[in-house]
C-alpha positions as CSV (number, residue, x, y, z in Angstrom):
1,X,33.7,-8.7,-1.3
2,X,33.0,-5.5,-0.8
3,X,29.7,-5.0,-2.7
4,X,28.6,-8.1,-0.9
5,X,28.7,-7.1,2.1
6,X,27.0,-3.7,1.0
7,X,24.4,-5.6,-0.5
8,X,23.8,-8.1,3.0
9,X,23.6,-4.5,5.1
10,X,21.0,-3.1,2.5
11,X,18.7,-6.2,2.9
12,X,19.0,-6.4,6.6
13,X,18.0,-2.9,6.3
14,X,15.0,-3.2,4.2
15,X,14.4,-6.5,6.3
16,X,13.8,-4.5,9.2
17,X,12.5,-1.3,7.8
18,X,9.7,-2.8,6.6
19,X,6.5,-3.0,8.3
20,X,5.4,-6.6,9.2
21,X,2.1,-7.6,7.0
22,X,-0.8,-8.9,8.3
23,X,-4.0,-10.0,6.1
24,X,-5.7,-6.3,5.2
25,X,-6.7,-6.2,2.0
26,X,-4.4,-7.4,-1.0
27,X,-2.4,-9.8,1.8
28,X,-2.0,-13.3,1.6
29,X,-2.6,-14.3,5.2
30,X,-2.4,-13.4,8.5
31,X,1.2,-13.1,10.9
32,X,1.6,-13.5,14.3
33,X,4.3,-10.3,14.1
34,X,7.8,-9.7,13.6
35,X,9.2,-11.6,16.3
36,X,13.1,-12.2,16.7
37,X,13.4,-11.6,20.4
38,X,17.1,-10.0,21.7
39,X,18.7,-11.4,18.1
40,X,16.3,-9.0,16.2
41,X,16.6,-6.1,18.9
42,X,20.5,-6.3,18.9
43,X,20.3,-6.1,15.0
44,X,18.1,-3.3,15.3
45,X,20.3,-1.5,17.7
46,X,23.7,-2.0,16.0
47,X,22.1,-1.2,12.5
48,X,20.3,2.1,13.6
49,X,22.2,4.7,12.3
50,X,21.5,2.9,8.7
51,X,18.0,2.4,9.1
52,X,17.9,5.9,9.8
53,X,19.7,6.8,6.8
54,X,17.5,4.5,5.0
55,X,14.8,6.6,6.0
56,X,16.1,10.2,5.2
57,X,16.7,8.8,1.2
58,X,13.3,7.4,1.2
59,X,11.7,10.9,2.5
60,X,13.8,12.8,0.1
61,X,13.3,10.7,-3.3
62,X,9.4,11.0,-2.2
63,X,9.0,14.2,-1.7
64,X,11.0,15.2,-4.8
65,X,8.8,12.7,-6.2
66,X,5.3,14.2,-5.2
67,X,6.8,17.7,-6.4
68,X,7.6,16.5,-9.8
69,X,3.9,15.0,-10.1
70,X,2.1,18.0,-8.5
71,X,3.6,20.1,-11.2
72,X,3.1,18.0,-13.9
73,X,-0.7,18.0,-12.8
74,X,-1.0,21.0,-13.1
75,X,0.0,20.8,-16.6
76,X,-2.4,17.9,-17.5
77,X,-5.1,19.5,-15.4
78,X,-5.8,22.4,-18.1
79,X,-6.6,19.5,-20.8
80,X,-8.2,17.0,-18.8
81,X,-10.2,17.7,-15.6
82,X,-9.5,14.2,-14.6
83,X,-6.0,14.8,-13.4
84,X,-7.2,17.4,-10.7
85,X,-4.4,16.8,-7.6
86,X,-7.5,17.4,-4.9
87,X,-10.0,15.1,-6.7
88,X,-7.5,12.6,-7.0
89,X,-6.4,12.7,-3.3
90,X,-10.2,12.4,-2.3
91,X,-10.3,9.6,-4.7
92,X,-8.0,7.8,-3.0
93,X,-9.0,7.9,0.4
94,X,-12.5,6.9,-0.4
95,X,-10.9,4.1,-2.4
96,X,-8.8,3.0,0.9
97,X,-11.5,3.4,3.4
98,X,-13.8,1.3,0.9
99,X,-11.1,-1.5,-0.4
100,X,-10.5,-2.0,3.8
101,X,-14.2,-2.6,4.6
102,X,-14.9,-4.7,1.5
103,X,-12.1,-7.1,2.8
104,X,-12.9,-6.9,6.5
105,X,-16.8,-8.2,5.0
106,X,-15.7,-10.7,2.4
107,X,-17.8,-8.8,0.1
108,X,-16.0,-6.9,-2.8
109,X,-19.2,-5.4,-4.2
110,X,-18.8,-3.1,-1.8
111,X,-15.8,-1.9,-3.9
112,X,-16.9,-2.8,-7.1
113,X,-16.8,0.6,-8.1
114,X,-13.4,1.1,-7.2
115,X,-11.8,-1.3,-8.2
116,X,-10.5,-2.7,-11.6
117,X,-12.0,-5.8,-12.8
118,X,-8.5,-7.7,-12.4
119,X,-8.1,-6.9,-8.7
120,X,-11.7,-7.2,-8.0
121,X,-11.1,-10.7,-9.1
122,X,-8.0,-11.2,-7.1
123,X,-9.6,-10.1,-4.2
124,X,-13.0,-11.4,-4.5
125,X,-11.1,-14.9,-4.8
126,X,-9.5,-14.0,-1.3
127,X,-12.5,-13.4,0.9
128,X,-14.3,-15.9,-0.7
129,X,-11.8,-18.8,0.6
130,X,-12.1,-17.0,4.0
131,X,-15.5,-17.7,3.9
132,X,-15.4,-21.5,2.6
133,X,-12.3,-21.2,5.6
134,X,-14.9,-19.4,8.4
135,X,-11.8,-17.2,8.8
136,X,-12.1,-13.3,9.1
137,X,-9.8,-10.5,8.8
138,X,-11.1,-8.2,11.3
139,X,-10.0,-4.6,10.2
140,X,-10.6,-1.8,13.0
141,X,-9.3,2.1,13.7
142,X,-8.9,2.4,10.2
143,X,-6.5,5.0,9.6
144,X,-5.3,6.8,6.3
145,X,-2.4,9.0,7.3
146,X,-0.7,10.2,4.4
147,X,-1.5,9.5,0.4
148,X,1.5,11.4,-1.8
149,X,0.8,10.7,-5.7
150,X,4.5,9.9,-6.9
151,X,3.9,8.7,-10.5
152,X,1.8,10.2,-13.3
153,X,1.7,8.8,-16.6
154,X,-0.8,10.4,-19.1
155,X,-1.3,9.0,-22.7
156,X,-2.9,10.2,-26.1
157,X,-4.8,7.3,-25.6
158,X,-6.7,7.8,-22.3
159,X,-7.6,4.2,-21.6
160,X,-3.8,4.0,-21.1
161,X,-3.4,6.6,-18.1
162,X,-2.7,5.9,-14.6
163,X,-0.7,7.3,-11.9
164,X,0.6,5.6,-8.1
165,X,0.3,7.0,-4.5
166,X,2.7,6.1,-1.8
167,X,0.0,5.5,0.9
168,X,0.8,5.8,5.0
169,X,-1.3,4.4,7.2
170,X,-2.1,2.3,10.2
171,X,-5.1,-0.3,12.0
172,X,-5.6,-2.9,14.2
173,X,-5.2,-6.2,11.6
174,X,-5.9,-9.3,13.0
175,X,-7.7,-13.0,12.2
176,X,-10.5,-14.9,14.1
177,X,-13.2,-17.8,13.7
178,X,-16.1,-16.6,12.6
179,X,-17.8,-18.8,14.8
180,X,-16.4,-18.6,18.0
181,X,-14.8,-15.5,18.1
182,X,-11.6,-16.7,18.5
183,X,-8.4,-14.6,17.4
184,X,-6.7,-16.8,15.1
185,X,-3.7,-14.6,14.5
186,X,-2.3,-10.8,15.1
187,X,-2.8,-8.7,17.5
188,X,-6.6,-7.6,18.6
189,X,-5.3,-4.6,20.4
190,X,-2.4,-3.1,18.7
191,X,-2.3,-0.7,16.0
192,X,0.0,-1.2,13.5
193,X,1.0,1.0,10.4
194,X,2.3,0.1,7.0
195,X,3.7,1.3,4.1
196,X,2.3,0.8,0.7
197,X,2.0,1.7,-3.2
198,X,-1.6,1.7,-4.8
199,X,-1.9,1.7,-8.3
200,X,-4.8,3.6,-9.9
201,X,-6.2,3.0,-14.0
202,X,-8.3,5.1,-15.8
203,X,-11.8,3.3,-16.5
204,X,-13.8,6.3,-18.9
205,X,-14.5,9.5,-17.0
206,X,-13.0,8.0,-13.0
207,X,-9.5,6.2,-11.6
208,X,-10.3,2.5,-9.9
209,X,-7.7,0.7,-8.1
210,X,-5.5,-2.1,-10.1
211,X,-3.0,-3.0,-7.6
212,X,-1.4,-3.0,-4.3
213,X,2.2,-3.2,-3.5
214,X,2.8,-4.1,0.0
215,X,6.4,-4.3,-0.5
216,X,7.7,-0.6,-0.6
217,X,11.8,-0.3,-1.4
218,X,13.5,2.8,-2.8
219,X,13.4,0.6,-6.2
220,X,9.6,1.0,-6.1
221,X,10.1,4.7,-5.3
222,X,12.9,5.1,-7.4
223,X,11.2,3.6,-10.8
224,X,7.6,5.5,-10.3
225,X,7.5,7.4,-14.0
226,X,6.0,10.5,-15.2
227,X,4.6,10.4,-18.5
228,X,2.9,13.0,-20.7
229,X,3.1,11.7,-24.2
């Protein structure tokens, strides 16, 4: 009974801890927010002292994640120029700021050379049904806050190596015709930020995008590996 009632706390937790998704790139479709009214600010009230232990776990297991990969970086960086911590970082903003824009113009060439051929695909398939739709997910104040790489996994088979960032960020994310105009859903004046895991490949000498994971829990955090075979 006991680990039952653990378990219903923990996902009320994560319920509320996690930021409400609208359509930015990788979603499947806009929101018109978290809603709730009094029952979800009364939950929010009596459950705040977990939430913000739910918080201090999730800053400590990423931080002693990013130091574990920084070091082993550092390490791989001596054999292979590839794994260089800044390069990587810059990599992955200009993946962000490119993988936004791509989805906010239906066009995934824009991308193209970020991006995987499997989530290329995926999303390619999502903005084109927004165009057959005359729907568009309007992306604006664009803003990367934080990228911490908290899994590393390097192989004696290159083709093989990726690593993950836990990604912090925030913009206004909302829906309209593209016709009239008209906001179809979210918010075209509030900023909103999210929490996510990107998941980078190696394709020959540079790291492209292969997924998104818009669904962060200490699990995620917790199973991020680091390899060096």
């Amino acid at each position: 009974m006991i680990n039952k009632s653990i378990k219903f706390i923990l996902l009320v937790i994560l319920t509320l801890s996690i930021d409400f998704i609208f359509a930015r790139a990788g979603g499947g479709g806009g929101s018109g927010g978290a809603g709730g009214g009094i029952l979800m600010t009364i939950l929010a009230f009596i459950l705040a002292p977990f939430l913000l232990v739910y918080a201090v776990i999730v800053s400590i297991m990423l931080e002693r994640k990013r130091n574990k990969a920084k070091h082993l970086l550092k390490q791989l960086e001596s054999e292979d120029p590839l794994w260089n911590h800044r390069r990587m970082s810059a990599r992955i903003e200009e993946t962000f700021l490119k993988v936004q824009k791509a989805w906010t113009e239906r066009d995934q060439n824009l991308a193209k050379d970020c991006m995987s051929e499997r989530i290329y695909i995926k999303h390619k398939m999502q903005t084109d049904e927004m165009l057959v739709n005359g729907r568009k997910n309007v992306l604006a104040k664009v803003n990367l806050k934080e990228a911490m790489i908290i899994s590393v996994s390097d192989y004696k088979d290159d083709s093989k190596d990726s690593f993950s960032a836990h990604i912090k960020g925030s913009m206004i994310d909302y829906d309209i015709d593209d016709k009239t105009s008209a906001v179809l859903s979210g918010d075209n004046s509030k900023i909103e930020s999210f929490k996510e895991i990107w998941h980078f490949i190696r394709a020959g000498n540079k790291w492209v995008l292969d997924e998104i994971d818009q669904d962060v829990t200490i699990g995620d955090i917790r199973n991020g590996e680091l390899i060096k075979e």
